[in-house]
Each structure stands twice: as C-alpha cells, then as structure tokens.
C-alpha positions as CSV (number, residue, x, y, z in Angstrom):
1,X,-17.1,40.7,92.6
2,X,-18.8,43.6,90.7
3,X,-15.8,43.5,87.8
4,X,-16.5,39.6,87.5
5,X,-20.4,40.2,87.2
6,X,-19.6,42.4,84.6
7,X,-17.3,40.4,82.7
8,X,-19.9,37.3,82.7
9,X,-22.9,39.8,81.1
10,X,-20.4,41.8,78.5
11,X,-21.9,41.2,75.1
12,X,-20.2,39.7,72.1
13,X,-20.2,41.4,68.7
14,X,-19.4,39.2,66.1
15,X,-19.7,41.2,62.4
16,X,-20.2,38.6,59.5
17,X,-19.6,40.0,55.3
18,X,-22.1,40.0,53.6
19,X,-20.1,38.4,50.5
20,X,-19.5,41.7,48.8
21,X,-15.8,43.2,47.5
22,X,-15.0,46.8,46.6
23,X,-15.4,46.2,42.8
24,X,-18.0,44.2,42.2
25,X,-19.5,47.2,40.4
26,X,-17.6,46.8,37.6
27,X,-17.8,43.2,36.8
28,X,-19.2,43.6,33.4
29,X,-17.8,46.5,31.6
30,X,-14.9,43.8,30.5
31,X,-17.6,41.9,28.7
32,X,-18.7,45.1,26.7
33,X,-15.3,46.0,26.2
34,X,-14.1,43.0,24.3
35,X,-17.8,43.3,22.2
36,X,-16.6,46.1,20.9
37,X,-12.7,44.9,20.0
38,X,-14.1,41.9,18.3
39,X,-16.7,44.3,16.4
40,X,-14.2,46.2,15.5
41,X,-11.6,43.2,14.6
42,X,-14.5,41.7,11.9
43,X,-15.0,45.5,10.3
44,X,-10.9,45.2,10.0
45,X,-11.2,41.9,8.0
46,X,-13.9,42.7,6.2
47,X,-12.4,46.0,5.0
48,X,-9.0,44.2,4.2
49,X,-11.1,41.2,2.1
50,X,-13.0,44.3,0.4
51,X,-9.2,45.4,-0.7
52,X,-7.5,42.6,-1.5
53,X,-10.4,41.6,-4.0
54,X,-10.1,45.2,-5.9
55,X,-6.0,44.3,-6.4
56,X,-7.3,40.7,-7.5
57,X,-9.4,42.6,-10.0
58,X,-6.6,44.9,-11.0
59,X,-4.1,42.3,-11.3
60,X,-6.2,40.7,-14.1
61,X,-6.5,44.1,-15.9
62,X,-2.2,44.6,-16.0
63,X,-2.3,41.3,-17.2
64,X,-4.5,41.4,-19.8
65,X,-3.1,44.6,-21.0
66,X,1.1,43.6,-20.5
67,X,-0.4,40.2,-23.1
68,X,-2.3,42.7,-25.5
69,X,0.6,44.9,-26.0
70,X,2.9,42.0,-26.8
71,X,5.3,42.1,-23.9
72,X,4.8,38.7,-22.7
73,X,5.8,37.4,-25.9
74,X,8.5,34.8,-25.8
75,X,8.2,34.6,-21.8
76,X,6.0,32.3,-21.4
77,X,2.5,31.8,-21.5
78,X,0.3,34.3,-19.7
79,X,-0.3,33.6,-16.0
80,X,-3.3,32.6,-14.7
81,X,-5.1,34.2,-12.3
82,X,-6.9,32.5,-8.8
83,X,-10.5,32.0,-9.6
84,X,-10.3,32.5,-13.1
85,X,-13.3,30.8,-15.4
86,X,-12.2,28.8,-18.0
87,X,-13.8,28.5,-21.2
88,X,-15.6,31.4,-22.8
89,X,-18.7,32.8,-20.8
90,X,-19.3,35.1,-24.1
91,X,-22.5,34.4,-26.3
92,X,-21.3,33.5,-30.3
93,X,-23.0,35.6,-32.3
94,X,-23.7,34.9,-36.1
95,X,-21.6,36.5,-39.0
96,X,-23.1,38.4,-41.7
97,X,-22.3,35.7,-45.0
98,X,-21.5,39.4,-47.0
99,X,-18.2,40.3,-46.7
100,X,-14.6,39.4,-47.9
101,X,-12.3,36.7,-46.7
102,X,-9.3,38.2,-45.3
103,X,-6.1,35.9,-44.7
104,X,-6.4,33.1,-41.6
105,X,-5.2,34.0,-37.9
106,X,-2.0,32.4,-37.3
107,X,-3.7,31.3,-34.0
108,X,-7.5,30.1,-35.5
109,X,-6.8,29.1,-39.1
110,X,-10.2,27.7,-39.1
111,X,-11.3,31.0,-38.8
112,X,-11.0,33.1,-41.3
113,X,-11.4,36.6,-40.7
114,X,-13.6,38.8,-43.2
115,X,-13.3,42.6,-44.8
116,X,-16.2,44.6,-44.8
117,X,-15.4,47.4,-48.1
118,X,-18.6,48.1,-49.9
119,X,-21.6,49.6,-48.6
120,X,-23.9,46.9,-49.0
121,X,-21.3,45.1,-46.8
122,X,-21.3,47.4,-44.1
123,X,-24.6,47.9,-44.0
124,X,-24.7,43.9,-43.4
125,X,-22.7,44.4,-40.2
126,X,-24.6,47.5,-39.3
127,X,-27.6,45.2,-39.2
128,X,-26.1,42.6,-37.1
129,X,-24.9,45.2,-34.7
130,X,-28.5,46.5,-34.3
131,X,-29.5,42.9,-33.4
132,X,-27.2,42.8,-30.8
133,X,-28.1,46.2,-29.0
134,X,-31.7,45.1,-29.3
135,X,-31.0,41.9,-27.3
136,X,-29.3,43.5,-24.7
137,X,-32.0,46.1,-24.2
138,X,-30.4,49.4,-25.9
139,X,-31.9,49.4,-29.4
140,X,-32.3,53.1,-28.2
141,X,-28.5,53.6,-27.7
142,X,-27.3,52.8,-31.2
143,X,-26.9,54.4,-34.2
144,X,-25.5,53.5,-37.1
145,X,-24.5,54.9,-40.2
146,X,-22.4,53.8,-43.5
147,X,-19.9,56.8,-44.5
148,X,-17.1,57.2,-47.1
149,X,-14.9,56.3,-44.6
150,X,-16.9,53.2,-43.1
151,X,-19.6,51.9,-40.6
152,X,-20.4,55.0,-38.0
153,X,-21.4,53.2,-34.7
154,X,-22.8,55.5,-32.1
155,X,-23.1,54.5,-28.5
156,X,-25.1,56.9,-27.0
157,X,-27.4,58.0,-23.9
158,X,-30.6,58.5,-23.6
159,X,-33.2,60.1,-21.4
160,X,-33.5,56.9,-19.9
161,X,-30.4,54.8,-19.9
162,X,-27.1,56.1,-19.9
163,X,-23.9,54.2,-21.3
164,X,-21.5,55.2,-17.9
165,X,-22.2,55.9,-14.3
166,X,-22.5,59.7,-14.5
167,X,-19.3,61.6,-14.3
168,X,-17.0,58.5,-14.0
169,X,-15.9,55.8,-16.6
170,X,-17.5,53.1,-15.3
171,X,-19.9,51.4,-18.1
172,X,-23.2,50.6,-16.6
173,X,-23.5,45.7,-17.2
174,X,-26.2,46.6,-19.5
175,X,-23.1,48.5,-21.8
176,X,-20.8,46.1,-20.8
177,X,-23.1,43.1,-22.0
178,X,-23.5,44.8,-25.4
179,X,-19.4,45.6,-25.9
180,X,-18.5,41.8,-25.0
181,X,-21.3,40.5,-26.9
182,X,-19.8,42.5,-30.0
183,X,-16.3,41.5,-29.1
184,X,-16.4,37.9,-30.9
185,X,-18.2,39.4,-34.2
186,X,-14.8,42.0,-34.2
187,X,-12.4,39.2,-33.3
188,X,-13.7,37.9,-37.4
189,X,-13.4,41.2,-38.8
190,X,-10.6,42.1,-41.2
191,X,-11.1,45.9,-40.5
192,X,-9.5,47.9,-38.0
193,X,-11.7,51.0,-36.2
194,X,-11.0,54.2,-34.3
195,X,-12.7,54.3,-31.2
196,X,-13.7,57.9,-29.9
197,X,-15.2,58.9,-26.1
198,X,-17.5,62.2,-26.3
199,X,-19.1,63.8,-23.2
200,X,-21.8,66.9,-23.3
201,X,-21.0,70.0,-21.9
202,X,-21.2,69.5,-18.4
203,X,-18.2,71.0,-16.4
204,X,-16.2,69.3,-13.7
205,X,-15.8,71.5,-10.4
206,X,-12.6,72.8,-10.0
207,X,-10.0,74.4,-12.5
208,X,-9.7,72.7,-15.9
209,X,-5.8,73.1,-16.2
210,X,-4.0,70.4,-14.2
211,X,-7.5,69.0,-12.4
212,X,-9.8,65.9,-14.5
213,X,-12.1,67.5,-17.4
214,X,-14.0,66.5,-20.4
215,X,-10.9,65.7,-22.3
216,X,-9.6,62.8,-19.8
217,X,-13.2,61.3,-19.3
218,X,-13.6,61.2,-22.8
219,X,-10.5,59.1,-23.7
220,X,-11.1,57.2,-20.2
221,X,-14.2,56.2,-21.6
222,X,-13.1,55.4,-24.9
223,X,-9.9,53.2,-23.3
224,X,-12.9,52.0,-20.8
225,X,-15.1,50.6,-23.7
226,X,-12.1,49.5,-25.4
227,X,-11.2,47.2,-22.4
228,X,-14.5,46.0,-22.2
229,X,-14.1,45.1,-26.4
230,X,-11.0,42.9,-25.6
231,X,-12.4,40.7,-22.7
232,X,-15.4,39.9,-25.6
233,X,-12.8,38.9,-27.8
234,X,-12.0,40.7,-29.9
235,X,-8.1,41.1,-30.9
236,X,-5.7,44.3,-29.9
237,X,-4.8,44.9,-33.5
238,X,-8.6,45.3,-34.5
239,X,-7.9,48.8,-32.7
240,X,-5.8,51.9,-34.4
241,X,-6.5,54.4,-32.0
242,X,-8.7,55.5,-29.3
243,X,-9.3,59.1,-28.6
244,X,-11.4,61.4,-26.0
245,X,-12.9,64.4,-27.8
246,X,-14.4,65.9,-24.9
247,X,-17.3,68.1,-26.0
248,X,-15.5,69.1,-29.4
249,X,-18.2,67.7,-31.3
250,X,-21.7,67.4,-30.4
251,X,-24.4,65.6,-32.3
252,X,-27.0,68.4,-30.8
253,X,-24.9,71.3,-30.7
254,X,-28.4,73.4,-30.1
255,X,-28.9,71.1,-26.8
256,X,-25.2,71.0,-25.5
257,X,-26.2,69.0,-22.5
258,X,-28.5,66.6,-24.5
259,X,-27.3,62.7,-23.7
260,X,-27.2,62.0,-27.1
261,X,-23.8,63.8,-26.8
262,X,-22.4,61.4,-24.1
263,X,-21.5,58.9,-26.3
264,X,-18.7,56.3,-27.8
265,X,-17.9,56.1,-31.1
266,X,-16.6,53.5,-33.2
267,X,-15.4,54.0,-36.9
268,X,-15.0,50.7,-38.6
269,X,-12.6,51.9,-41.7
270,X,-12.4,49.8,-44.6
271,X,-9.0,49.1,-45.5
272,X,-8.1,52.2,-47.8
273,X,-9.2,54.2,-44.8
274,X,-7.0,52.6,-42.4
275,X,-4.1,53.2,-44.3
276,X,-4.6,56.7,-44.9
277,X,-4.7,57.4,-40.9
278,X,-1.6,55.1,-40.5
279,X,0.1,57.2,-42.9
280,X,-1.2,60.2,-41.2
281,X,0.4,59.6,-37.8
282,X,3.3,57.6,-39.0
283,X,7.0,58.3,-39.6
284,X,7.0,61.6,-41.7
285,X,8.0,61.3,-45.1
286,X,7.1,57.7,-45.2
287,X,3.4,57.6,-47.0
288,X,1.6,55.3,-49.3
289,X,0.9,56.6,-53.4
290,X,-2.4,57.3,-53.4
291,X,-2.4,56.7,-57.2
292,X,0.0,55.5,-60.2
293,X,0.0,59.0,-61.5
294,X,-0.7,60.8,-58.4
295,X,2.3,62.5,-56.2
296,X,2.0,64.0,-52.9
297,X,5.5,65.5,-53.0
298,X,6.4,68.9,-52.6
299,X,8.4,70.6,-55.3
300,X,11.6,72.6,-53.7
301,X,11.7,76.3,-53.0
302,X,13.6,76.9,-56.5
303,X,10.9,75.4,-58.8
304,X,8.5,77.2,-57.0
305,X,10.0,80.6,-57.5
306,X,10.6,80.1,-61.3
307,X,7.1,79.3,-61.2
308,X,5.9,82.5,-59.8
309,X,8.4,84.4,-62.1
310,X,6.5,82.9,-65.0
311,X,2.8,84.0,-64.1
312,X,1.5,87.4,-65.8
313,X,2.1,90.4,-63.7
C-alpha cells in the first residue's frame, strides 16, 4: 500500500527549451563578412576601370605617333578610337599677314602655308606668340628673341608657375593649353624648328650612369611638348629634331637652380638654317654649296704637302 501511495504523490518534471541553439552567437558575423567581400569586390572594379582608362589613353598616343611617322600610310585610314571628339576642340588663332607664301598642303590647298625669313617677319610671329601666352596666363613664361638663325622661343619657369610637374614630364593644362593653342599657327608655317628640353641643376637620387638624369628628362620633356604640338595641329614635318640638353646650358649660369633654367626651347629656323642642320646630320659627303664660288671640299694629302713644301722655312 505504502509503494502505491508513493507512486500517486511522485512529482513530474517536465523541462521545456527555452528556443535557444548552440550557435546563435554567431548569427551575424556572416553579414559583416560578405560587407567586407563586396567592399572589397567595388575597390577591385574601380582599380581595373582606373587601368583600363590609362591603356585607352595610351592607345591614342601609339596611334597618333604610328600616323605621324608615316607607317599607316597605304593601310587604311587611321583607326578611331572609343570616345573620341570629333571636330577640332582647338581655338583658331589669327596669322600674322607678314610673311611668305610657301607652296599649298597636298591635304588643305586652301591653305597655304607661309615662310617666315626676315626679321621684321619673325618678329611678326614673335608677337603673335606673345598674344597667345598672355591669354593663357603665362606672359611671364615666354621669351622671345629673333637670332641669325631664327625666332628663339623660350618656355620657361618661373617663381610662380612652372611648365612640368617637378621632376617628371608631365606639362602642367595651363602649358598644355598654350602648346595646342600654338599648334594651328605652326600647322601654317613654312618653317621647320628644333625643339630643345633644358632642366636646372638639380640632381636625381641615385647613380647617374644607367639610372634617369637630367639628360632623359630633358629630351622627355622636349618629346613631351612636342606631343602636346601635334594634338594642336600642327604637322610632324614642322619638326627636325628634338633634343634634351640637360643642364648644359643655363640662361643663369650664376643661379644654377634658378627656374628660368627649366625650360623648352623652340628654334624656328628660316629656311637656309634648316638646311644647314640637315646637311649637318645627313649622309656624309652629301652637302648643299653654300655658294657659286664657295667649296667645302677638302684638298687630298698630296696637295697639301706640296703646299707646305712651298712656305718659307
């Protein structure tokens, strides 16, 4: 009787969940997980965007440069580029009316280009230049001058505005609104011109031999502003050479860090001028008489000899 009592008052233990699991602790560090994939994902994108618009940028460049050096010719026209403009975004500026008519472009014979010999000439397109560099806010950075050989342009720095970024080739927009603005007054100029890169005295860390110096940022410069020259306008064969002089020849040699010593040059030659530096780099023994009467050739060892027998002793 005593075990059934005891059975009838036993009490019953029923244990209910409380709706919890093991890892509910964890339920959200998924969330911040795939946060940082997907902010990682858009830095991807954006970084490979960022790229592929430099190699859209460089693909105009080896275009433009295989079409100015002719090698395109007879293949075709030249390709066009995604995004291009068409139509010229460059301002037409005004020709001096001094100056010689040279013979029509095969491509513009409306336009006839024009020779700039005598001073009074040059000194016209000296003016117009100065114009130019005044609109674009570097009256400062030019210089011009009219030597025996032609019209001296100096594209210089100043105290406070400088022609590149420092240390690298990259023009600054103001420079590169001044060279494509002077690109279309080139484009209708007979002469051809030398253009010359010059950098102060300024060393680059690191040894000279082997490593970039003065001597490569100078011609980068000069091949820089030249670049800039041809999207104004102006044509390929306007140009005879281009050449870095490093610090070789200052305009302030007291001052050999002065900005006036960063600076591109160009040399419009007149026409006698530019034949005499062809001639100068050109096939040797192949020149141009300087004169009816005048000879530039050497007289052979024999001739020379008798004429050393015949001088007084």
């Amino acid at each position: 009787m005593s075990s059934q009592k005891d059975k009838h008052h036993e009490a019953t233990i029923v244990k209910r969940g409380g709706g919890k699991h093991a890892h509910d602790e964890h339920g959200g560090a998924w969330k911040v997980a795939f946060a940082d994939f997907c902010l990682a994902l858009m830095a991807l994108f954006l970084v490979l965007w960022l790229i592929a618009s430099r190699e859209q940028q460089n693909l105009k460049k080896i275009v433009r440069d295989i079409t100015d050096s002719g090698m395109l010719e007879g293949m075709g026209q030249k390709p066009e580029i995604a995004s291009e403009p068409s139509g010229s975004m460059i301002e037409r500026f005004q020709l001096p009316t001094s100056g010689r008519s040279g013979s029509n472009d095969p491509g513009a014979p409306s336009q006839p280009r024009v020779a700039y010999e005598s001073p009074a000439e040059l000194a016209a397109l000296s003016k117009a230049l100065g114009e130019m560099s005044r609109e674009a806010g570097l009256a400062a950075n030019l210089d011009a001058i009219v030597t025996p050989y032609g019209l001296r342009v100096m594209l210089h720095d100043t105290d406070k505005q400088g022609m590149f970024m420092r240390g690298s080739a990259l023009p600054t927009g103001r420079f590169v609104k001044l060279l494509r603005k002077m690109g279309p007054l080139f484009a209708q100029m007979e002469n051809q011109m030398l253009i010359v890169g010059h950098t102060d005295a300024s060393r680059f860390a690191g040894p000279d031999k082997g490593g970039y110096s003065n001597w490569a940022l100078s011609t980068d410069r000069a091949l820089s502003a030249r670049a800039e020259l041809l999207d104004g306008g102006m044509r390929s064969a306007s140009v005879l050479q281009v050449v870095g002089m490093a610090d070789r020849g200052p305009i302030d040699a007291a001052q050999p860090l002065a900005g006036v010593n960063r600076r591109i040059e160009l040399l419009i030659l007149t026409s006698t001028q530019s034949r005499l530096v062809a001639n100068m780099f050109g096939k040797p023994g192949v020149t141009t008489p300087l004169g009816k009467e005048a000879s530039i050739e050497m007289p052979d060892a024999a001739a020379l000899e008798r004429l050393r027998g015949q001088l007084p002793k």
